[in-house]
N, C-alpha and C positions, 0 to 999 in steps of 0.2 A: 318531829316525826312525820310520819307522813301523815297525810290530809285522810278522811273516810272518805268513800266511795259511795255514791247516792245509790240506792235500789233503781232506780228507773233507767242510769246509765247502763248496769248487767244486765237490765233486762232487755235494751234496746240492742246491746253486743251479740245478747243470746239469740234475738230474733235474727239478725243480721247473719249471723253465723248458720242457724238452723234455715235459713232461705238460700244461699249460697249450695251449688251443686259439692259433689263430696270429691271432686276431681277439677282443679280448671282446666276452663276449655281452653281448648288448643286447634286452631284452625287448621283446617283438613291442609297438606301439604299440594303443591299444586304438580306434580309431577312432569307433565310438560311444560314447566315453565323450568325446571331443573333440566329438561331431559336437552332444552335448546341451549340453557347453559353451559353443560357440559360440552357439547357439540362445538362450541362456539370458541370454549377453551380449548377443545381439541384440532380445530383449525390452527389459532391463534400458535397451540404448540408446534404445530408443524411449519405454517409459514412463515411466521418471524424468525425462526432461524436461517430460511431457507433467503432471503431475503436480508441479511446480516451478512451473509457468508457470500450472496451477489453484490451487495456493499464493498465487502471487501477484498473481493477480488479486483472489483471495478478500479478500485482506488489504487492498489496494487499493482494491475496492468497501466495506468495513465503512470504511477511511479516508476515504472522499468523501465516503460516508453521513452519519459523523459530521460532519466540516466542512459538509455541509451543513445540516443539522441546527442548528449553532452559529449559520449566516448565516441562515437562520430565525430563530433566537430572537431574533439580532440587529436583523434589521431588523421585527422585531414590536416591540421595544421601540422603536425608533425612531419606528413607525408611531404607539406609544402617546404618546408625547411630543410629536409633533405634533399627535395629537388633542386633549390635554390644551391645547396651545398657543392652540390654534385657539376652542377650547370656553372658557379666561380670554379670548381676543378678546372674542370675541360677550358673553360677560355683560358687561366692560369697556364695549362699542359700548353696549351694553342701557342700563347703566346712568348712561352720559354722555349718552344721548338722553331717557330718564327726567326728569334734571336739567337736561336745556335746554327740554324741553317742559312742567314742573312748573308747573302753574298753567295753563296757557295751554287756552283753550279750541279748537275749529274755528277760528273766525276769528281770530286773534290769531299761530295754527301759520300758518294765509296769508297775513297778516299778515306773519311773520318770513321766511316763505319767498320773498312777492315781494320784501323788501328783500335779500333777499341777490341773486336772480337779477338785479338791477336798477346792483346796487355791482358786481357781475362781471361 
């Protein structure tokens, strides 16, 4: 069972107890010390986003930069390939007119040319 409880410990709880205020203390709040933290979060809530969103625009703009940059070079090359295309034409055209006109004089180029407009 349980043990007995000495008289001199109740009475030292009693005292304890009756010297103790009837409320604990609670230190005064410090008001401006709340008033700079709130402030401080209220910065905080404004410019951290504001700064997020310069992030990622940043990042943003260097990523389109670049893709644009890639669709340049890209259609430069393209443009180059068509030049190149265009420029074997023409020597091609040059040199199969070369070989159809080889030999032939003024008259003989009229010659060839009214026989065609005449068969067409």
């Amino acid at each position: 069972m349980t043990p007995s409880r000495e008289e001199s410990d109740a009475d030292q709880a009693t005292e304890q107890w009756q010297e103790e205020p009837p409320f604990p203390v609670v230190p005064e709040r410090n008001f401006e010390d709340q008033r700079m933290t709130l402030y401080a979060l209220l910065v905080a809530a404004i410019v951290l986003p504001c700064v997020y969103v310069a992030l990622t625009a940043l990042t943003d703009f260097h990523a389109r930069e670049a893709d644009a940059g890639n669709a340049d070079a890209r259609n430069a090359r393209v443009a180059e390939e068509h030049a190149l295309k265009v420029f074997d034409l023409n020597v091609t055209l040059n040199e199969r007119i070369v070989d159809l006109l080889d030999g032939l004089d003024a008259e003989g180029i009229r010659a060839v040319r009214a026989r065609r407009s005449i068969s067409a």
